[in-house]
N, CA, C and O of each residue as an XYZ file, in Angstrom:
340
protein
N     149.100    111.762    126.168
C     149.030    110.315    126.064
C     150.099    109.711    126.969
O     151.249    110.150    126.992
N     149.643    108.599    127.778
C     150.704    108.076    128.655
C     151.508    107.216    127.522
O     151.104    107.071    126.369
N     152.490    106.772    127.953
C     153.546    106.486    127.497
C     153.153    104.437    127.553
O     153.859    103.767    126.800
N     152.120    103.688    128.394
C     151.647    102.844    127.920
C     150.391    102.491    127.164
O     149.824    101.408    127.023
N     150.019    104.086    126.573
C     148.908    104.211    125.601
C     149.476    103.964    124.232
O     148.790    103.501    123.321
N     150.738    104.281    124.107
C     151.502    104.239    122.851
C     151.041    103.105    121.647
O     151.002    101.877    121.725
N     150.798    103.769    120.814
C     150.463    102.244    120.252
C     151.927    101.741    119.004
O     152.471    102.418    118.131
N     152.120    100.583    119.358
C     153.181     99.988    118.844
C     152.586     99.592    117.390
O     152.488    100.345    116.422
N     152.312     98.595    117.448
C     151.715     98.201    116.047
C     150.218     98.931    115.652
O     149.155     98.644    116.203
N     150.384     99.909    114.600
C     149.533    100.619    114.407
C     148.436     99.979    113.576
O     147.314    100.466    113.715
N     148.600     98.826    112.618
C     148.069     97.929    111.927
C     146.873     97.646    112.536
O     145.819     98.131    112.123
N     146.946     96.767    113.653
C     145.956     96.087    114.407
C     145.684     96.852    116.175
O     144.905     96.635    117.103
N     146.740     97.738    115.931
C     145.809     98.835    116.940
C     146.500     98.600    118.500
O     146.072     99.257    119.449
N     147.653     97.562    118.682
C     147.898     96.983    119.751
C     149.032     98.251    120.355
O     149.802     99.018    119.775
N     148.676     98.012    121.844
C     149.304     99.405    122.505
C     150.744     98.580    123.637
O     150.918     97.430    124.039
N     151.518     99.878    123.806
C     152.476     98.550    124.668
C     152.220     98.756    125.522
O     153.144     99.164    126.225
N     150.619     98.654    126.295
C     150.591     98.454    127.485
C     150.033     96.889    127.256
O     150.302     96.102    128.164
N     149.193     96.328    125.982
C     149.185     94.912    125.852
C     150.639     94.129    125.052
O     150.721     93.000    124.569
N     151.368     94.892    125.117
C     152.643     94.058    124.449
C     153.473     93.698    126.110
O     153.831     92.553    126.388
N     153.693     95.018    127.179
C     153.805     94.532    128.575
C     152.706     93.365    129.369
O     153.111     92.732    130.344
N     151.367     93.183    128.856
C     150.625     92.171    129.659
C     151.176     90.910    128.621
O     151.283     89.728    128.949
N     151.392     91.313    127.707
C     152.081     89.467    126.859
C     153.388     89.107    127.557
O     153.848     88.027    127.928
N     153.698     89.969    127.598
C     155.614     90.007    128.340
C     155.520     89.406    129.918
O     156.303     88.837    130.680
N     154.169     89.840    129.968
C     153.967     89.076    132.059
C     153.208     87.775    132.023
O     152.925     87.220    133.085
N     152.885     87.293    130.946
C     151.970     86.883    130.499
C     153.121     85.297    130.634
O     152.796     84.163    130.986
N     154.295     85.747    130.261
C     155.209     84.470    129.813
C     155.521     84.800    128.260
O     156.044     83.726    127.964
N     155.538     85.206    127.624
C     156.029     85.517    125.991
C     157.318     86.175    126.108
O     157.429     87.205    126.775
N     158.412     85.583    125.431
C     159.876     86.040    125.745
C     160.256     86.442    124.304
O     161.262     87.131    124.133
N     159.449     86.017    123.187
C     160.359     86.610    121.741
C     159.145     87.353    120.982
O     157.963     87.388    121.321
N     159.772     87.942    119.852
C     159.230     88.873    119.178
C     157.578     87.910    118.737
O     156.413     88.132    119.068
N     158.193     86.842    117.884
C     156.641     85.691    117.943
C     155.959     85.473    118.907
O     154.755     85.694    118.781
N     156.359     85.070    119.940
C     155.468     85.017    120.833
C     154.348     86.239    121.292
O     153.188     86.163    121.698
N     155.151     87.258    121.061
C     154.279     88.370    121.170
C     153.410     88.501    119.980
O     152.562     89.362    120.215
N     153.352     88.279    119.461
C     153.035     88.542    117.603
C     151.638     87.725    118.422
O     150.657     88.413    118.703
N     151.657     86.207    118.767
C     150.500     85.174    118.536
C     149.496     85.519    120.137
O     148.524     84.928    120.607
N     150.141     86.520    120.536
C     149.491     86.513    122.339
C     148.725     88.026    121.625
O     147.497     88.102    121.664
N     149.420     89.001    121.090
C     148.160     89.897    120.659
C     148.235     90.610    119.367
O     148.105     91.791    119.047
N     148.397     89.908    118.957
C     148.330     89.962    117.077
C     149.015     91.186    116.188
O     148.646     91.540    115.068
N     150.348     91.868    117.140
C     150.642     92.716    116.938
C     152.059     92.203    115.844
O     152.823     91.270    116.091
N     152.092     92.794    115.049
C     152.722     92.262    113.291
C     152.129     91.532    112.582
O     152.693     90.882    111.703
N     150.826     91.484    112.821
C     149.877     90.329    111.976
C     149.094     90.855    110.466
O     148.485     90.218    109.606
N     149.513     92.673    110.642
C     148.673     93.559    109.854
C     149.096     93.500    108.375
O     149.793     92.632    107.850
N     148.659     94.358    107.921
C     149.107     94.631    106.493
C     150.431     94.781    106.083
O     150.830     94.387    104.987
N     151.401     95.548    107.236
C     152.678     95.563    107.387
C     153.790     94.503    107.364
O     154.908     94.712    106.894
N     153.292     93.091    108.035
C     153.693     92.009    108.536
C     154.852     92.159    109.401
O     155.859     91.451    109.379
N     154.561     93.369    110.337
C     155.806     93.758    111.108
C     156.405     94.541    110.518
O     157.279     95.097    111.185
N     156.305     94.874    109.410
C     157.836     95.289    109.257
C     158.047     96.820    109.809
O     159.061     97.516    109.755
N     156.720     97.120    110.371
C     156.846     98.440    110.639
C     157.031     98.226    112.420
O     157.868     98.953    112.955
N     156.509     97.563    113.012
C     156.778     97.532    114.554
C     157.303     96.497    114.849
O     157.574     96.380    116.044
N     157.616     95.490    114.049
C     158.778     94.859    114.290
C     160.074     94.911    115.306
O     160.502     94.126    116.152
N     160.490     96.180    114.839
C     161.227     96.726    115.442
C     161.229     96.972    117.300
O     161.912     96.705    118.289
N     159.964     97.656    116.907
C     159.085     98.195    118.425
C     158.787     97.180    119.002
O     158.816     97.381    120.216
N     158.569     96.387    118.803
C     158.237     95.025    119.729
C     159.372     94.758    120.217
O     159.294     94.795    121.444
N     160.849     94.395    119.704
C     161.632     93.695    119.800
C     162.000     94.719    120.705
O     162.385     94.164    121.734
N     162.066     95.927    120.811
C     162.365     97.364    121.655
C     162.190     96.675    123.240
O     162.911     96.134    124.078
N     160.573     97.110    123.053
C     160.209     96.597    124.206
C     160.243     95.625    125.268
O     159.957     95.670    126.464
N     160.897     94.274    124.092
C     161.570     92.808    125.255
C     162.866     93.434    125.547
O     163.141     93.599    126.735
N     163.537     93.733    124.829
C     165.188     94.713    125.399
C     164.660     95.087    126.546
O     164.766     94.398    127.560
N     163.825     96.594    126.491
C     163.889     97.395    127.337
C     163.414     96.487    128.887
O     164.093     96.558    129.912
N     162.499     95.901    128.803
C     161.908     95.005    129.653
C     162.921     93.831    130.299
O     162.731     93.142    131.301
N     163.992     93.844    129.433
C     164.886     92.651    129.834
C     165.084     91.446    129.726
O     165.909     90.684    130.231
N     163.606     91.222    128.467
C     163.553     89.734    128.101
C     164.563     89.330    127.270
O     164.832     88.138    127.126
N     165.136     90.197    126.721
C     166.141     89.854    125.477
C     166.981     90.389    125.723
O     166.749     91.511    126.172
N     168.579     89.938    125.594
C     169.980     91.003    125.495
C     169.733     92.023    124.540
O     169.083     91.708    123.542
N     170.215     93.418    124.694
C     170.507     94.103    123.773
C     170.982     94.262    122.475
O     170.812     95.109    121.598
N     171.748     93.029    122.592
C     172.398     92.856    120.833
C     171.985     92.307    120.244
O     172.695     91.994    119.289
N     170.574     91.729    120.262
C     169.628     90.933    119.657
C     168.818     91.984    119.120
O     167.698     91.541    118.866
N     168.944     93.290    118.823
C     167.970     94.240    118.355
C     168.125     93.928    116.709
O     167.118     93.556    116.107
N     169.182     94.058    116.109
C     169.630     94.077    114.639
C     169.619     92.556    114.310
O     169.565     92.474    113.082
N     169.643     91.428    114.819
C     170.345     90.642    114.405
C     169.347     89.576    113.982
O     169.640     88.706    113.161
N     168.011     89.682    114.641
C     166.706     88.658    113.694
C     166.506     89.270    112.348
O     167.042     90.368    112.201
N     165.971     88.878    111.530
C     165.692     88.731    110.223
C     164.456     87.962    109.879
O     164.550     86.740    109.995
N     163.238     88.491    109.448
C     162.550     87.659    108.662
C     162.618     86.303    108.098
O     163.257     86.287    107.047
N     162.300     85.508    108.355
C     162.582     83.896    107.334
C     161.181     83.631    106.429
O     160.020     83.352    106.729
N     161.677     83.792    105.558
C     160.763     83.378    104.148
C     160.289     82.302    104.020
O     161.082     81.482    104.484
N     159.236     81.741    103.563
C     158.815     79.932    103.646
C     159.716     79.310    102.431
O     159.633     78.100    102.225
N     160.574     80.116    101.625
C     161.436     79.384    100.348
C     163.069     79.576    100.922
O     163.564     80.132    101.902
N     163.519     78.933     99.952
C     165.020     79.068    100.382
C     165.190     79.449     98.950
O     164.340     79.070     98.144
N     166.310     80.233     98.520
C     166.430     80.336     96.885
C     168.303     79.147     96.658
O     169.411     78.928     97.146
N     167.504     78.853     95.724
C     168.378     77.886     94.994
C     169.160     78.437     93.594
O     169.023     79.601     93.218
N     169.919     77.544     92.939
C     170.587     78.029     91.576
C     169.546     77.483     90.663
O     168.675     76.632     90.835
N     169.872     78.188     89.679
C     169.128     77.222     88.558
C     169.239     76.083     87.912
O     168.454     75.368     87.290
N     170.970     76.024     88.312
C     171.579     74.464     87.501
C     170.851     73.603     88.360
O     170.241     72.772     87.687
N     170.639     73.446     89.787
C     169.637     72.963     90.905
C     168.825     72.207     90.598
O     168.691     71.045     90.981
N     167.881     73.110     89.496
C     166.069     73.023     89.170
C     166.328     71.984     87.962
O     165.380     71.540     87.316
């Protein structure tokens, strides 16, 4: 298997040779790639190639390196106290 047969997000099947045509495409962050070929959209919600995506803008140069660890998921809630509610 070539090495842009790889498939990154195994969910929806997407290989990084279409995570490199999103990347030429104009897509510079992990979302953007997500909505150009639906790769973290699966059952997983990323959390499994998440990673691998974000790999691939590093390696490619879209992103600094120290941006590998440092996104995080954002939840649609914020959690509050209870005295709050």
């Amino acid at each position: 298997m070539e090495k842009d047969e790889t498939l990154i997000c195994r969910c929806e099947e997407v290989t990084r040779a279409e995570i490199l045509e999103a990347i030429a495409a104009g897509c510079h962050s992990v979302s953007a790639v997500k909505r150009y070929t639906r790769a973290g959209m699966g059952a997983c919600q990323g959390r499994t190639c998440g990673r691998l995506i974000r790999g691939v803008l590093v390696e490619q140069g879209v992103l600094p390196p120290d941006t590998m660890d440092t996104d995080k998921p954002r939840f649609p809630i914020v959690p509050c106290a209870v005295r709050d509610l």
